[in-house]
C-alpha positions as CSV (number, residue, x, y, z in Angstrom):
1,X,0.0,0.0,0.0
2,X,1.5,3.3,-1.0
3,X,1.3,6.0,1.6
4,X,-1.6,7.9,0.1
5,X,-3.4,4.6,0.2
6,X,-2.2,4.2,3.7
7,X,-3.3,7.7,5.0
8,X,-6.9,7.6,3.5
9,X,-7.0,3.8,4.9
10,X,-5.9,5.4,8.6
11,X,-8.3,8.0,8.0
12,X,-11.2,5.7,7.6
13,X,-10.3,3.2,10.4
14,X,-9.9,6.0,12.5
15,X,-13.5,6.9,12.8
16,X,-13.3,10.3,10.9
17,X,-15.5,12.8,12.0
18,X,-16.2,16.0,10.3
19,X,-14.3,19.1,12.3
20,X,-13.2,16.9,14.6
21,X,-9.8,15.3,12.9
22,X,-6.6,17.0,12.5
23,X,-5.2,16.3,9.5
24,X,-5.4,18.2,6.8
25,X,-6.6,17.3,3.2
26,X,-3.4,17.7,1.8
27,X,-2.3,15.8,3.8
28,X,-4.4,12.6,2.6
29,X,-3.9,13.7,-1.2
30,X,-7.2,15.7,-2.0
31,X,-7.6,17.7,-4.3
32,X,-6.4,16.7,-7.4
33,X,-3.3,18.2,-9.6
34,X,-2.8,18.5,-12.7
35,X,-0.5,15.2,-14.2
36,X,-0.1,13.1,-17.1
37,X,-3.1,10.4,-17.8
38,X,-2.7,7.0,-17.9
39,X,-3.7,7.0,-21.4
40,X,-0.9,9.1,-22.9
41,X,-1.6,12.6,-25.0
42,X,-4.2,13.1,-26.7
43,X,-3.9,13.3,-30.8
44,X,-5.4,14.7,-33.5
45,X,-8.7,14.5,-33.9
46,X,-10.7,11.9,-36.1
47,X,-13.3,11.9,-38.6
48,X,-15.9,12.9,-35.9
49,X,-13.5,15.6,-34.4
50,X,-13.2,13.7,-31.4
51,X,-9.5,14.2,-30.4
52,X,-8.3,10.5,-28.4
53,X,-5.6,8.8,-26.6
54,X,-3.6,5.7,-28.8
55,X,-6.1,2.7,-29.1
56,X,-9.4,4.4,-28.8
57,X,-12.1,5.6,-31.4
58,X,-15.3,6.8,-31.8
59,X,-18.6,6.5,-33.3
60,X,-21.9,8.6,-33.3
61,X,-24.6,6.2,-32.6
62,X,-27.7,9.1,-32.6
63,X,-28.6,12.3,-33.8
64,X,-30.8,14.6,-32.5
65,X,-34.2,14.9,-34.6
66,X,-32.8,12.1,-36.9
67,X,-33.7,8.3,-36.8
68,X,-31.6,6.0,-34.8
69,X,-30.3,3.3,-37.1
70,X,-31.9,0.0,-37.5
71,X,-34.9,1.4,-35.8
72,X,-38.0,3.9,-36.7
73,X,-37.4,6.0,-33.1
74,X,-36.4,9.3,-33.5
75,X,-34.0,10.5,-31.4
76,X,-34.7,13.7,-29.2
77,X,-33.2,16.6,-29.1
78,X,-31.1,18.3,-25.9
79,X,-29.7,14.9,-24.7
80,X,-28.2,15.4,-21.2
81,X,-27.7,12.7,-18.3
82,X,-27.9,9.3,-19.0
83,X,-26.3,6.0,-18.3
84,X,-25.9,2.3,-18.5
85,X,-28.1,-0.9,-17.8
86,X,-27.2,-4.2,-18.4
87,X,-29.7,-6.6,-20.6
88,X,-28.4,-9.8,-20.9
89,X,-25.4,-10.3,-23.2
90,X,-25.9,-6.6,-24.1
91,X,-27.1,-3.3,-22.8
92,X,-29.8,-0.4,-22.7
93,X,-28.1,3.3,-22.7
94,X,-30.8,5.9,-21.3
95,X,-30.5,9.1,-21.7
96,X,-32.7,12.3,-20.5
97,X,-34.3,15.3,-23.0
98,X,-33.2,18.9,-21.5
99,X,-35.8,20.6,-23.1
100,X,-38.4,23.0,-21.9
101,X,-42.5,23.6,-21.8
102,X,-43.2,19.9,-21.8
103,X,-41.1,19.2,-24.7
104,X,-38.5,17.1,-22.1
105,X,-38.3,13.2,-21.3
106,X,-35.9,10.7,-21.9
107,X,-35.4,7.6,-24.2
108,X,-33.5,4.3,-24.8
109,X,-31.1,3.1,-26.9
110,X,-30.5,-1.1,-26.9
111,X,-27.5,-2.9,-27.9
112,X,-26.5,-6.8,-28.2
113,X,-23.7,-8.3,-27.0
114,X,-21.7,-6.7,-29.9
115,X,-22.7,-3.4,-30.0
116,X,-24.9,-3.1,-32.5
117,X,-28.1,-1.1,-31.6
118,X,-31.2,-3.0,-32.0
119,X,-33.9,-0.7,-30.8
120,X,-34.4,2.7,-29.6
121,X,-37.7,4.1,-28.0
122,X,-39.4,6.5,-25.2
123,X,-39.3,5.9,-22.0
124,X,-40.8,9.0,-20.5
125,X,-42.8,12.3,-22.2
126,X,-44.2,15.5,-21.3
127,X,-41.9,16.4,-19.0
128,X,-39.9,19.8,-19.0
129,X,-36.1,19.9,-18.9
130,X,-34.3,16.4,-18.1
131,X,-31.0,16.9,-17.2
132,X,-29.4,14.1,-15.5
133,X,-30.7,11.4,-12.8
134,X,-29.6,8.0,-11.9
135,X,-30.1,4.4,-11.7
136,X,-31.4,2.4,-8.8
137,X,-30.4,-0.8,-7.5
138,X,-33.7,-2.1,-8.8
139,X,-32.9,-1.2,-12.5
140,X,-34.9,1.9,-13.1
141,X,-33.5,5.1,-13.8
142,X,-34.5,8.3,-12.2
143,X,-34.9,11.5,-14.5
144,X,-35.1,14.8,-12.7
145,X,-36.5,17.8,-13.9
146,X,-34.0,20.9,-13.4
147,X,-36.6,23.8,-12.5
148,X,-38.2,25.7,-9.6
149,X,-41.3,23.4,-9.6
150,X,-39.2,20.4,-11.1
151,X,-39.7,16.6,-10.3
152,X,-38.0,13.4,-10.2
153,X,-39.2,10.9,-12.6
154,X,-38.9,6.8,-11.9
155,X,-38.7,5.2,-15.2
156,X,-38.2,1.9,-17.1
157,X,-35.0,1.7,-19.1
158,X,-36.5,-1.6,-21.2
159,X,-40.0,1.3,-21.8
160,X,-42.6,-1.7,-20.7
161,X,-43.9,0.2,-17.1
162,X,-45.5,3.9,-17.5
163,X,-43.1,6.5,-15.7
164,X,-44.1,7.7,-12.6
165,X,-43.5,10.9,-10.4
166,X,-41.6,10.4,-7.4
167,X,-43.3,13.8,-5.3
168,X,-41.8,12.7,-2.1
169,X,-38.4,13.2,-3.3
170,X,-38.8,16.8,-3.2
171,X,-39.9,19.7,-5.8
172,X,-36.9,22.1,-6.7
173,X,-34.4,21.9,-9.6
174,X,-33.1,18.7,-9.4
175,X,-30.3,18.0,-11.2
176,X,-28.9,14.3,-10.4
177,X,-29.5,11.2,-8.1
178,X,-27.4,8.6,-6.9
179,X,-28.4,5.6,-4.5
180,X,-26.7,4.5,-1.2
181,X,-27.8,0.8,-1.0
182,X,-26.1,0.7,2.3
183,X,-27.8,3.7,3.9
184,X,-30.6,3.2,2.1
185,X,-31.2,6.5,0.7
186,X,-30.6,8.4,-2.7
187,X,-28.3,11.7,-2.8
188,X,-29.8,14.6,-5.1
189,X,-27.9,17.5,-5.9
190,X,-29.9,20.9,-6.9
191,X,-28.6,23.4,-9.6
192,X,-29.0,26.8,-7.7
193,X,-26.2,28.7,-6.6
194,X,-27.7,28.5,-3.5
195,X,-28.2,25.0,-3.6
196,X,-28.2,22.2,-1.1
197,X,-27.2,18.7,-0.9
198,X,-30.0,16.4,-0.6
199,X,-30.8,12.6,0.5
200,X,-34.5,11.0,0.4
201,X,-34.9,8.2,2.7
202,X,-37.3,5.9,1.6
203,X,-40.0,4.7,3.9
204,X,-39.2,1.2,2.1
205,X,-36.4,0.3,-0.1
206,X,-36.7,0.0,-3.2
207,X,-40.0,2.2,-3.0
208,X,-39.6,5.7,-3.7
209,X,-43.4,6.6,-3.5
210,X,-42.9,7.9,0.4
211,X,-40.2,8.7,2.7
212,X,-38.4,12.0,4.4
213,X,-36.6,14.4,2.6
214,X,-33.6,15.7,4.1
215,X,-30.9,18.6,3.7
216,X,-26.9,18.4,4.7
217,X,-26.2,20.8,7.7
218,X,-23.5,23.4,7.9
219,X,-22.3,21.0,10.8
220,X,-23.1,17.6,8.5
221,X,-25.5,17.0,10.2
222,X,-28.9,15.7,7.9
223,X,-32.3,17.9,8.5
224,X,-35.6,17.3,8.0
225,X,-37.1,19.5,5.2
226,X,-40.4,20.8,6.4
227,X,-42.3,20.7,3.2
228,X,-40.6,18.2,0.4
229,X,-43.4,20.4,-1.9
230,X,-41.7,23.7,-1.6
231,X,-44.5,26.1,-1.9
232,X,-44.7,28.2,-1.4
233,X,-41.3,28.6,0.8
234,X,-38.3,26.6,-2.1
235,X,-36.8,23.2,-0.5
236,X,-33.5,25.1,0.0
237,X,-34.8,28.0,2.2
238,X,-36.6,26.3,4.5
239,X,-34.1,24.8,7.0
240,X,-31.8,28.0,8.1
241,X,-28.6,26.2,8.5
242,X,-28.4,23.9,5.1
243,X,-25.1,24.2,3.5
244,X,-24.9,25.8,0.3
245,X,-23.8,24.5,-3.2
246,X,-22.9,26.6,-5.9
247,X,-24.8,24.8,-8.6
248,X,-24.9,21.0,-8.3
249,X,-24.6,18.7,-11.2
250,X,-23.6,15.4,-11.4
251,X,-23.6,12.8,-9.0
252,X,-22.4,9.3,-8.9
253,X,-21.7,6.4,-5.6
254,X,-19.2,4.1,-5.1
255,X,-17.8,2.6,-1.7
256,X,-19.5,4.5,0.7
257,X,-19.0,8.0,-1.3
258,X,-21.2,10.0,-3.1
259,X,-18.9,12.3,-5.8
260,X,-20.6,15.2,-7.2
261,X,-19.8,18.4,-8.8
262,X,-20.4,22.3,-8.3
263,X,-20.5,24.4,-11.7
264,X,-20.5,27.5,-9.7
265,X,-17.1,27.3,-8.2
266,X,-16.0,24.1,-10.5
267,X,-15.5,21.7,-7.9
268,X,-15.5,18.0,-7.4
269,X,-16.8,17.0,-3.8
270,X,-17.0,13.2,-2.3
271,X,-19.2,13.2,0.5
272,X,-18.0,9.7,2.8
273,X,-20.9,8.6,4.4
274,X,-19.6,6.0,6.2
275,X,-16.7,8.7,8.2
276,X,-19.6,11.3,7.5
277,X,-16.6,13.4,6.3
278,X,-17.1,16.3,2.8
279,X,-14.3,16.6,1.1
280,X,-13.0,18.5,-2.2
281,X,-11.6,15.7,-4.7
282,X,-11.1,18.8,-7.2
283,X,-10.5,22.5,-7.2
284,X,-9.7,24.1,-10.4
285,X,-8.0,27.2,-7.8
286,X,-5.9,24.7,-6.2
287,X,-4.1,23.0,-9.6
288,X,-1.5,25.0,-12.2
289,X,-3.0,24.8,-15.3
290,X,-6.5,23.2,-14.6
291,X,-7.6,21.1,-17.6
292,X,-11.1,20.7,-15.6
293,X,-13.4,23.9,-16.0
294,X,-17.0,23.9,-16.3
295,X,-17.6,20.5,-14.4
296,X,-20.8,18.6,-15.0
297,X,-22.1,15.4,-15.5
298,X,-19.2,12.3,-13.8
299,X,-19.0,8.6,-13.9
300,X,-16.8,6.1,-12.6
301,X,-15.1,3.3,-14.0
302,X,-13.7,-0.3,-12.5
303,X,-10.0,1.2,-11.9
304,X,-11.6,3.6,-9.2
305,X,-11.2,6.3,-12.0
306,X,-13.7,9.5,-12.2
307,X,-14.4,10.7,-15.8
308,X,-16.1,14.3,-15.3
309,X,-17.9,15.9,-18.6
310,X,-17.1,19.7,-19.1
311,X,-20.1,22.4,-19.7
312,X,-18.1,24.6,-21.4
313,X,-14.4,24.7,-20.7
314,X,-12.2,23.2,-24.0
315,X,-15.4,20.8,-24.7
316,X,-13.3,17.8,-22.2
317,X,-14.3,14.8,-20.9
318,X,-11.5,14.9,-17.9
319,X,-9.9,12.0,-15.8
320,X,-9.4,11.7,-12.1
321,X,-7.5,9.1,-11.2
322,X,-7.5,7.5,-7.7
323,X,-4.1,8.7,-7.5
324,X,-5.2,12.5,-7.6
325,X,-4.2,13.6,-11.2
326,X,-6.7,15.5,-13.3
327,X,-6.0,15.0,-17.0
328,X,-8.2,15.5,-20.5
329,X,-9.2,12.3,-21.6
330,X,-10.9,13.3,-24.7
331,X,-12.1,16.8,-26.0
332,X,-14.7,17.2,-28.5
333,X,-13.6,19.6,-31.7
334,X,-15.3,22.4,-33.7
335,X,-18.7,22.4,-31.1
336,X,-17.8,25.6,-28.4
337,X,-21.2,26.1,-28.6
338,X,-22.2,22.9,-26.9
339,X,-21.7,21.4,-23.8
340,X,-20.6,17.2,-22.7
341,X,-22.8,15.4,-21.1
342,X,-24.4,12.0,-20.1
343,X,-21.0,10.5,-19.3
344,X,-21.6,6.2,-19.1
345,X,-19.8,2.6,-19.1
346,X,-21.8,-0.4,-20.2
347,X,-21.5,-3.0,-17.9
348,X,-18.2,-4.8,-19.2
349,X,-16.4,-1.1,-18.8
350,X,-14.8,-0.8,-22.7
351,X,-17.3,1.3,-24.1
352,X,-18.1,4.9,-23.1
353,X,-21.1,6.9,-24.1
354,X,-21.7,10.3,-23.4
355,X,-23.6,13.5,-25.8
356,X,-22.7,17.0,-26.8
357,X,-26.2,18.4,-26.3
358,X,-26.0,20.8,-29.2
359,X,-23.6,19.3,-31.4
360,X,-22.2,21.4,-34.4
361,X,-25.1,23.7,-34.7
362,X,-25.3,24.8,-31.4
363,X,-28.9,24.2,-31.4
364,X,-31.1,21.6,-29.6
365,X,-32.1,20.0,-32.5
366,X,-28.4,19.2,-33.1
367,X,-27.4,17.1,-30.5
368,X,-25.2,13.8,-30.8
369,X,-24.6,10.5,-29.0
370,X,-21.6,9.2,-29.2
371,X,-19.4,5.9,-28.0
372,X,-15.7,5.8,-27.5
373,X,-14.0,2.4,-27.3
374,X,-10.9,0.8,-26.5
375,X,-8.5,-0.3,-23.8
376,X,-10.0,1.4,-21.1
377,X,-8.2,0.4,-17.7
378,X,-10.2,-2.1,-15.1
């Protein structure tokens, strides 16, 4: 064990408490620097103008307002969040609609065991501006609607069981979700710059139709919020010590740690539930030469790596490796007018997915899907 390794580990076996431990994060590695990835430079960039490590390409498999191939579905426009299910010797990519007035939802696309794409469909309509979500242990995938009033959305990635509202888990503008199987409970950031960090506890697991809604303290401690409806007082004003975001976006859980991401001051956080400890994994202030702006939608792959999708920045999908060092893994060309989004593995962990929401265009209706493969580390 390498003494980073060994430092965290004491941490954790320690009994870490929040304000109450002495060493610093620096200490223990956090944040992340800027480094060299594991995958080498990047070069030029290919026939999509998707610029790559050695050993990886890329292929568009959807276009916004165009037909998916070997289907009849059209694929929507404004893809944001999405993510991977596994379906037998293949697998189901979701991903949600960021459109407004109703014009929102999310849809499917199915692959075999190869990677060919053998169907694409809706799995949820009428809603108004999908931007990312997350799956559930029970293999559904929660869409959240990013406005004052907005909901999250339980759905079927396979499009056989009608969606349904989830109003227990709060009305604000959600951004993502990500389940704690061990707490039992599902993290939900909330895109205001003044933001909280949420959890919904389920009365029964596995049943998101009732439960508390609850707020991280100032002190981390986790509040009750009064009125999960938020009218006519908003989710995030009504418990007066919550601690403030500045615009949450992605969120993903692994081990015991919910990652997500701030746009407003382009952070990556990892909240430990386990030590009940908040720490800053990345801090674009805190690194020479940050290749990480305009953080977004993250994912995580089998080597403990973070891949975090930029909003902006130099159109990158970025790397965090477990070791600390922040590096471009990929960076979209020609599309400044876009943003990255809807980062994903399929299940085996060699092929990515993720959109540009507004392609080439810069419009909605120009939005592409792509998927990168090749010798991604496990």
């Amino acid at each position: 064990m390498d003494r980073r390794n060994f430092l965290r580990a004491a941490v954790v076996g320690a009994g870490t408490v929040a304000f109450g431990f002495s060493v610093t994060r620096p200490a223990i590695a956090y944040p992340a620097k800027t480094g060299p990835s594991p995958y080498g430079n990047l070069l030029g960039a290919d026939a999509n103008g998707i610029m790559l490590p050695q050993g990886f390409t890329s292929r568009v498999v959807a276009r916004s307002t165009r037909t998916v191939a070997n289907t009849g579905y059209t694929w929507h426009s404004a893809p944001d969040g999405g993510v991977c299910f596994a379906d037998g010797t293949g697998w189901i990519y979701v991903s949600n609609s960021e459109m407004s007035s109703g014009a929102g939802g999310a849809s499917a696309l199915k692959f075999d065991g190869n990677a060919n794409i053998t169907n694409a469909y809706r799995i949820l309509g009428n809603t108004t501006r999908n931007c990312a979500g997350g799956p559930t242990p029970w293999n559904t995938w929660i869409s959240c609607e990013e406005h004052d009033t907005g909901y999250s959305w339980e759905t079927d990635p396979w499009g056989v069981k009608t969606a349904v509202r989830r109003a227990a888990m709060g009305r604000f503008t959600h951004e993502a979700a990500a389940c704690d199987p061990v707490r039992k409970v599902v993290y939900q950031t909330e895109d205001k710059s003044d933001g909280g960090f949420y959890r919904f506890v389920p009365t029964t697991w596995g049943d998101l139709s009732a439960g508390k809604l609850q707020v991280l303290t100032t002190n981390l401690t986790w509040a009750d919020v009064p009125d999960p409806d938020g009218s006519p007082t908003p989710t995030r004003d009504q418990v007066s010590n919550m601690k403030l975001f500045s615009g949450g976006e992605g969120a993903y859980y692994r081990n015991d740690i919910c990652y997500f991401t701030t746009k407003g001051d382009n952070k990556v956080w990892a909240y430990n539930a386990a030590a009940n400890t908040l720490d800053v994994v990345y801090d674009d202030n805190l690194t020479s030469n940050p290749p990480l702006t305009g953080v977004d939608n993250l994912t995580g792959a089998g080597a403990g790596d973070l891949y975090v999708a930029e909003d902006g920045g130099n159109m990158e999908i970025c790397i965090i490796t477990p070791d600390d060092v922040v590096a471009p893994f990929l960076r979209v060309t020609g599309q400044s007018s876009s943003e990255l989004c809807g980062v994903a593995f399929n299940p085996a962990g060699n092929r990515m997915y993720f959109s540009s929401q507004r392609g080439t265009s810069g419009s909605s209706s120009g939005g592409i899907t792509y998927e990168i493969s090749g010798p991604f580390r496990s």
